[in-house]
C-alpha positions in Angstrom: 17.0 -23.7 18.4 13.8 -21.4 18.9 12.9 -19.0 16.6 13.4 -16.1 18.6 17.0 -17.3 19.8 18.0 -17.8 16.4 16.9 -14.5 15.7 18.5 -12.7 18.5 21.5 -14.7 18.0 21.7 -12.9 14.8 21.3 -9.6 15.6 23.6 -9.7 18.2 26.4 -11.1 15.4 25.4 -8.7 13.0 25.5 -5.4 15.7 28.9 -6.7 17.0 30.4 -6.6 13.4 31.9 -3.2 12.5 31.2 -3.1 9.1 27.6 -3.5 9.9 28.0 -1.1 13.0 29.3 1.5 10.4 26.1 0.9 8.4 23.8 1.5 11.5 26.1 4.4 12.8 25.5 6.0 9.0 21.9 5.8 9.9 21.8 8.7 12.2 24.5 11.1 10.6 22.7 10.5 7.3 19.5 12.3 8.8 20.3 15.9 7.7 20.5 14.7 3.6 17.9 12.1 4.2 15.5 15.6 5.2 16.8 17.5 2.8 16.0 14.5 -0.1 12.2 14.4 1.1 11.9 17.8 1.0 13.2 17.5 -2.7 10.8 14.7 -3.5 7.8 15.9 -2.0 7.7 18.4 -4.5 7.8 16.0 -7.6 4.2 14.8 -8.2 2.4 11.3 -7.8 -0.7 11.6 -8.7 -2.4 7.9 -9.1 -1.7 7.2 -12.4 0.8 9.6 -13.5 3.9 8.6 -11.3 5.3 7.2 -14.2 5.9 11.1 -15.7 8.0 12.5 -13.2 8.3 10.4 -10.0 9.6 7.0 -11.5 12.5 8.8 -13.5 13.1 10.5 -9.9 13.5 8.0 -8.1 15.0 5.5 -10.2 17.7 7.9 -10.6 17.9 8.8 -6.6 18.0 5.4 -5.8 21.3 4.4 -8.5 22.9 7.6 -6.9 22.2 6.3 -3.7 24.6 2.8 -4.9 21.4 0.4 -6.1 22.7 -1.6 -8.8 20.7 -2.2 -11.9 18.3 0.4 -11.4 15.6 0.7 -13.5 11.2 1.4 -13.9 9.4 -2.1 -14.9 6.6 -2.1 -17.5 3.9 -0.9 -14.8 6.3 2.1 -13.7 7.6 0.5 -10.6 11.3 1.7 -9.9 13.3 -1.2 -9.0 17.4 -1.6 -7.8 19.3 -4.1 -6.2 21.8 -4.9 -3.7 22.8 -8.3 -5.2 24.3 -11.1 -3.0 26.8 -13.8 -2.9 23.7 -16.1 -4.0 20.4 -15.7 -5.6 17.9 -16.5 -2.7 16.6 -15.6 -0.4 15.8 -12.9 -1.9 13.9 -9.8 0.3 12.1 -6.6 -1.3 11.8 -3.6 0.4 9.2 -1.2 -0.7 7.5 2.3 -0.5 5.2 3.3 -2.5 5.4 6.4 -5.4 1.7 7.4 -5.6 0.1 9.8 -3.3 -3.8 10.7 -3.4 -3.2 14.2 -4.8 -4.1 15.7 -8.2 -1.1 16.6 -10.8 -2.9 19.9 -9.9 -2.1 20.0 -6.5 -0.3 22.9 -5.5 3.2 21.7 -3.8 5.2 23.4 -1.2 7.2 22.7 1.7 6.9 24.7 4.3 8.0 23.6 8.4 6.6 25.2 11.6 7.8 23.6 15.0 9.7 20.6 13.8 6.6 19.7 11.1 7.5 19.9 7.4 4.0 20.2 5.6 3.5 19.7 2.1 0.6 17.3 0.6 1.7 13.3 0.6 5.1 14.5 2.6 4.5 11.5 4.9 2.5 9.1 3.0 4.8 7.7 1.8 7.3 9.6 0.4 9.3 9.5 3.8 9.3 6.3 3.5 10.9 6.5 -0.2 13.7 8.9 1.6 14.0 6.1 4.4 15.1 3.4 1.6 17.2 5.8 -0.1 19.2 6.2 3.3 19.4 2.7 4.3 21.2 2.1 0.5 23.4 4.7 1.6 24.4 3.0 4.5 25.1 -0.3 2.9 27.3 1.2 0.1 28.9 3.7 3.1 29.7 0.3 5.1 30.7 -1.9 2.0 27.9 -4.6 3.3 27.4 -7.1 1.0 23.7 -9.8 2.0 24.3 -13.3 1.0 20.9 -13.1 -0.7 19.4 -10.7 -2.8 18.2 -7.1 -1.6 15.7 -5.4 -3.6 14.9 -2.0 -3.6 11.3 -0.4 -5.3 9.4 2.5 -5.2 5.8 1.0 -6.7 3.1 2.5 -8.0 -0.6 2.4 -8.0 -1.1 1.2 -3.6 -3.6 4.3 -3.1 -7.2 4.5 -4.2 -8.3 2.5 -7.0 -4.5 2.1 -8.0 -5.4 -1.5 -6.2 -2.1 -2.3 -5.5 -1.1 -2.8 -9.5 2.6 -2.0 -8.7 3.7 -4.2 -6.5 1.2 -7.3 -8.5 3.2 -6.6 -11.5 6.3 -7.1 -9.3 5.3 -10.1 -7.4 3.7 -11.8 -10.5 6.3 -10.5 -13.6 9.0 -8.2 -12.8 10.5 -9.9 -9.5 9.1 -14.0 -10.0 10.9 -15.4 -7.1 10.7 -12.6 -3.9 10.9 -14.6 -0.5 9.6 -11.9 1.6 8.7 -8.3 1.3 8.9 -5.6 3.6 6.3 -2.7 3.3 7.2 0.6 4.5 4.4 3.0 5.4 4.2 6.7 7.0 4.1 5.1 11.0 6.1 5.7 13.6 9.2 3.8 13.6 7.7 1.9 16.9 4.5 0.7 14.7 4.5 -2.8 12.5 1.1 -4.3 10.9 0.2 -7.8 10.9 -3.1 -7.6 9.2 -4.2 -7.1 6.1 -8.0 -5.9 5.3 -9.7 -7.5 2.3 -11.5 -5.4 -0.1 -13.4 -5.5 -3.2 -14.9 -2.4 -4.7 -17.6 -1.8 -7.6 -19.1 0.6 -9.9 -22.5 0.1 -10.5 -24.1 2.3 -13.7 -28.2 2.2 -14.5 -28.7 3.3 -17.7 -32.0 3.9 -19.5 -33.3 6.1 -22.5 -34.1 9.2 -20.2 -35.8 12.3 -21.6 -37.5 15.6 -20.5 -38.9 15.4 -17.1 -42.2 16.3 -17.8 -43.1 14.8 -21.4 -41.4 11.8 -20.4 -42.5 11.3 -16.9 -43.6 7.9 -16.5 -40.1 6.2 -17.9 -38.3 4.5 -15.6 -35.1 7.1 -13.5 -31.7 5.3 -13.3 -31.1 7.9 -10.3 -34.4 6.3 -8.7 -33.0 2.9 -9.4 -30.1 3.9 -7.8 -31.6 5.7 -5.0 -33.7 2.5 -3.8 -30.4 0.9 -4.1 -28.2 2.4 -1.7 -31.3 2.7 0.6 -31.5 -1.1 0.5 -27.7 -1.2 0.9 -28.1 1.0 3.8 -29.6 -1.4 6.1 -27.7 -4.2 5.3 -26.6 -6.1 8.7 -22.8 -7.1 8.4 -21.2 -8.8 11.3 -19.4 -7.2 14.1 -16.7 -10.0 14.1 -14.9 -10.5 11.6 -15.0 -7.2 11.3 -17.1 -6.0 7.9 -18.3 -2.4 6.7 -19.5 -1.5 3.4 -19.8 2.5 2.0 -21.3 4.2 -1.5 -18.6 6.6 -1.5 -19.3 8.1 -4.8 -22.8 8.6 -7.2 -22.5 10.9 -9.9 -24.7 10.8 -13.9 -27.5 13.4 -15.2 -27.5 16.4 -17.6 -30.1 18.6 -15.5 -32.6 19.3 -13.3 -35.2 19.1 -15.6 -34.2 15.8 -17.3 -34.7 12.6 -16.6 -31.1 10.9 -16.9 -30.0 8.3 -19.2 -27.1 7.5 -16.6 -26.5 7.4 -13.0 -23.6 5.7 -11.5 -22.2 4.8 -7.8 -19.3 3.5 -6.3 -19.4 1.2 -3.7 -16.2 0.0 -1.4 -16.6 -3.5 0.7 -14.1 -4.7 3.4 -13.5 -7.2 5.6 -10.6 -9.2 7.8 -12.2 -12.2 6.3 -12.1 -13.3 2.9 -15.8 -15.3 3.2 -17.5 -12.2 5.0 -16.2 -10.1 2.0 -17.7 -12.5 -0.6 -21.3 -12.7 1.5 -21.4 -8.8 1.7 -20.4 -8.7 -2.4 -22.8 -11.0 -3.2 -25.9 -9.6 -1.1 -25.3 -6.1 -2.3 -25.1 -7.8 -5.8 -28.8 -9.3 -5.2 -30.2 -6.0 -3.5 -29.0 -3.5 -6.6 -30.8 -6.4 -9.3 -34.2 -6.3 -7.1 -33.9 -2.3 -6.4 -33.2 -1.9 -10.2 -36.9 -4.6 -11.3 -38.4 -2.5 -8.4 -37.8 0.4 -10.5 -38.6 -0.9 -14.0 -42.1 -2.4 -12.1 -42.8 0.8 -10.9 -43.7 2.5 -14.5 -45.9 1.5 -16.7 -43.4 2.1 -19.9 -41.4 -0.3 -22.8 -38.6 1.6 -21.3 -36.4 -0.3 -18.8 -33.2 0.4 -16.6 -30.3 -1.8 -17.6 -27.6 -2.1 -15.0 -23.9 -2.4 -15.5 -21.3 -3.5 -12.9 -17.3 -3.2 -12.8 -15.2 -4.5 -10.6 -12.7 -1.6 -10.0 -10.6 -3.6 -7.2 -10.1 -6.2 -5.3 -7.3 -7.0 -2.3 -7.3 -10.4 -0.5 -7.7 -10.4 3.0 -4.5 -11.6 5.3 -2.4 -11.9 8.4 0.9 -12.6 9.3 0.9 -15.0 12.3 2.6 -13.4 15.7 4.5 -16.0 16.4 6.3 -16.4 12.7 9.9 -15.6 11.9 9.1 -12.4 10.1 6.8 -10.6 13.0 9.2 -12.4 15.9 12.1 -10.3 13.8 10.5 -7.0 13.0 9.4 -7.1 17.3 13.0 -7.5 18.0 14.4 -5.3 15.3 12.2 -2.6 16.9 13.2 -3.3 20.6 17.1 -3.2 19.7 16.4 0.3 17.9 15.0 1.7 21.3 11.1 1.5 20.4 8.2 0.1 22.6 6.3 -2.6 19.8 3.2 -1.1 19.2 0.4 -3.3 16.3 -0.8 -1.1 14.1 -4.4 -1.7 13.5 -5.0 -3.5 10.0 -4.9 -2.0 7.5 -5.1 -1.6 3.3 -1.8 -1.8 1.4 0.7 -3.4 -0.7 1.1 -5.8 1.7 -2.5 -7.5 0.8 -0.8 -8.7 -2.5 2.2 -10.6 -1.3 -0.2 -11.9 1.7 -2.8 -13.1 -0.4 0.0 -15.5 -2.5 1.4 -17.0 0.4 4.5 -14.9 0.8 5.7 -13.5 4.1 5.1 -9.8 4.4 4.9 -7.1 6.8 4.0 -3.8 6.8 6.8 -1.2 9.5 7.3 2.4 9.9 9.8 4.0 8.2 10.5 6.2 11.1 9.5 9.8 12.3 5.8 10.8 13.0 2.9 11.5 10.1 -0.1 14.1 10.9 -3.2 14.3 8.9 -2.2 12.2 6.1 -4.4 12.3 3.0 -5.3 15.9 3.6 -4.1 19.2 2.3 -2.3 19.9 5.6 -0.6 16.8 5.3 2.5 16.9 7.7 5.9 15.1 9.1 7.8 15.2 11.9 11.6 13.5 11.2 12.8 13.6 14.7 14.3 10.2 14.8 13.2 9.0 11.8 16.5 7.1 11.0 15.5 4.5 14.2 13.3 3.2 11.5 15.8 3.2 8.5 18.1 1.1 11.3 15.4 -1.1 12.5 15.1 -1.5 8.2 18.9 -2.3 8.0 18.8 -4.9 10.6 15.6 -6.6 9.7 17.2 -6.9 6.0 20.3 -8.4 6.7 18.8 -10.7 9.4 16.9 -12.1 6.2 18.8 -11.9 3.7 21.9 -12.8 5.9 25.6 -11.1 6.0 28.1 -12.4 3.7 30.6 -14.4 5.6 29.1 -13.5 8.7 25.4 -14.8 9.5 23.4 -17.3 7.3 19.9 -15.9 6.2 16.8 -16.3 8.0 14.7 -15.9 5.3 13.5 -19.5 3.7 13.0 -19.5 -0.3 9.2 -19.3 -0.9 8.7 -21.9 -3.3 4.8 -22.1 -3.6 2.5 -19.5 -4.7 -0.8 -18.9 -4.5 -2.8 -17.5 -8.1 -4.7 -14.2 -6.8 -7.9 -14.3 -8.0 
């Protein structure tokens, strides 16, 4: 049978079964306490980092309320809880993320004007963590039970330079034998993403012995090395297709104006669709900062010399998810049979780089509802029929994982994995 028969063939067994029925029904009266939990969480903070102080406890505690099983925060701070099975595989992870980009000092207060509830990291992604507590709800509300494991996590560390330690730790430690994970992110409940944009990101530090300005004028400047570095970084060619960019997001060293530093630093961020392209651009910027930094130490006549330092402070593999493969073929369908239009996201950085990058299925969907000016201060969400996206969640879940007694799972172990590097 085709792929997409076999999968319409399930959805159409598992819509036409009451229990499961009840489940999607739940979905939409469950809206109101689903609002009224985000609200609640979106005042609890996540600052990269520190989500193991007060969000982890939150939500591991949410999420047992909410009928998880087994509920508990992993070694890293992820949260994890189950909906165990008749059998141990297939077994499916569903996953939002905990951290937002937000300071612990971050001022936090929801407020709403014209359907928009605004509080900083509201949408990204703590809508999402609502979303999962919901679709729990429904499966405990309905008495569903998956023939192969469901796994529930709110991870930590998918922002910034958290690099995506949450859900490694779960992929590689706390949950060895996942079959295929499920992302959800602050997009529409119409949106799914099929790509996954590589990145690898360094810190750079120059340091030399520095000294007054004027009685040590003639030593060689780490902020000069630096300087001739991102100028020579600046004109760097990448190519169009695959698609490749490259940014010094951050410098920062000195004591004064009238000092020459010991220490200047920069922080560089790399990406690319293609894991090749990424290691060319890594490598080129590698060679330009050495001959920017003996440009530097040539240009004085002094003992003195700049010493450079590098760190790699992260690092994402590049990936896709085919079109044509059982998990995008579902989450197309899942979205049609919840009344959306499919719409690709554009690729994108986030947890789902990790799974990718070992060979395991994954997808990134909405959870549902509409995001506005994520990552800002004015950071907003709309829920107006954000529980399509928990149901389109519900069905792609039990598609995989299959219906006890009912369907068999789509889902296929994932035996093989591939080291990340």
């Amino acid at each position: 049978m085709p792929v997409i028969s076999q999968i319409c063939e399930t959805i159409d067994t598992l819509m036409a079964t009451p229990a499961f029925q009840r489940a999607f029904d739940f979905l939409e009266h469950d809206a109101a306490r689903t609002v009224d939990e985000l609200k609640a969480m979106a005042v609890v903070h996540g600052a990269p980092y520190k989500e193991h102080l007060q969000r982890s406890p939150m939500y591991r505690d949410r999420l047992e309320a909410s009928g998880a099983t087994d509920c508990h925060i992993d070694a890293e701070g992820n949260v994890i809880g189950r909906i165990c099975g008749t059998g141990s595989r297939p077994q499916i992870l569903i996953e939002a993320h905990l951290d937002t980009v937000f300071p612990e000092d971050t001022p936090l207060l929801v407020t709403e004007k014209k359907g928009f509830l605004f509080c900083p990291g509201i949408g990204d992604d703590t809508a999402s963590l609502a979303c999962l507590l919901s679709v729990a709800r429904a499966i405990r509300h309905a008495g569903l039970r998956p023939a192969g494991d469901i796994v529930f996590s709110g991870t930590v560390g998918e922002e910034g330079e958290g690099n995506s330690r949450g859900i490694r730790q779960l992929l590689q430690k706390t949950l060895p034998n996942v079959d295929t994970v499920i992302s959800l992110e602050c997009f529409g409940g119409e949106h799914l993403c099929l790509e996954a944009i590589g990145i690898h990101r360094c810190e750079y530090i120059f340091r030399a012995q520095g000294g007054h300005s004027w009685y040590k004028f003639g030593t060689p400047n780490p902020f000069h090395a630096l300087g001739r570095s991102i100028a020579k970084i600046a004109d760097i060619q990448v190519p169009r297709t695959p698609r490749t960019t490259f940014s010094v997001g951050l410098v920062g060293g000195g004591t004064s104006i009238n000092t020459i530093p010991q220490m200047a630093t920069m922080k560089i961020d790399m990406r690319s669709l293609d894991m090749g392209a990424l290691t060319q651009l890594a490598d080129r910027v590698q060679t330009l900062i050495e001959q920017a930094v003996a440009e530097e130490n040539a240009r004085w006549d002094s003992p003195d010399r700049v010493v450079l330092e590098k760190t790699v402070i992260g690092s994402k593999p590049a990936g896709s998810l085919p079109e044509d493969s059982l998990l995008a073929q579902l989450a197309k369908e899942a979205t049609i049979r919840t009344g959306f239009t499919v719409t690709l996201a554009p690729p994108s950085s986030t947890n789902q780089n990790i799974p990718l990058g070992m060979g395991i299925p994954a997808i990134v969907i909405g959870g549902g509802g509409i995001c506005r000016d994520m990552h800002t201060l004015e950071e907003s969400y709309s829920p107006k029929d954000a529980y399509r996206g928990a149901q389109r969640a519900l069905i792609m879940l039990f598609a995989l994982a299959g219906l006890d007694g009912v369907t068999s799972p789509l889902a296929a172990p994932c035996l093989t994995r591939t080291a990340l590097c």
